[in-house]
C-alpha positions, 0 to 999 in steps of 0.5 A: 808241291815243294821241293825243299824239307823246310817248305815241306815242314812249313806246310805240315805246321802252317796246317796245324796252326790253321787247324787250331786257329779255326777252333779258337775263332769258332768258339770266339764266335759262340762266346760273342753269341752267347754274350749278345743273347744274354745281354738281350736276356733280363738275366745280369748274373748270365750277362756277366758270366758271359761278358767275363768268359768273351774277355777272357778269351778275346785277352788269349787270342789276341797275346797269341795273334789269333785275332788282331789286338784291336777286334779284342779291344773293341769286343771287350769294351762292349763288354765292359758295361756289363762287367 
């Protein structure tokens, strides 16, 4: 256990952060699933809707560095075919 306030406090942030960080990549994970079950689909509107929502959400995670910037890019140029 750490004896110091700000290692105290760093541990109850770094807790946090892990907590909602999970969440974000959990739904990430959903998002690409549901991209590559709508791309396998005949549906194109579906195919878009859910190549619009993986983007969007890939930008998001990758500005706050829930996911490394390139994992963002290489998930949204598959994307963009079906853009």
């Amino acid at each position: 256990m750490a004896n110091v306030k700000s290692a105290i406090k760093s541990i109850r942030k770094t807790e946090k952060l892990t907590v909602r960080n999970k969440a974000v990549r959990s739904e990430l994970k959903t998002l690409v699933k549901g991209f590559r079950t709508a791309k396998a689909g005949d549906n194109a509107e579906a195919t878009k809707d859910a190549a619009r929502k993986l983007v969007s959400a890939m930008d998001k995670a990758a500005k706050r560095n829930i996911v490394h910037a390139n994992v963002a890019s290489r998930h949204k140029a598959a994307c963009t075919a079906y853009l």
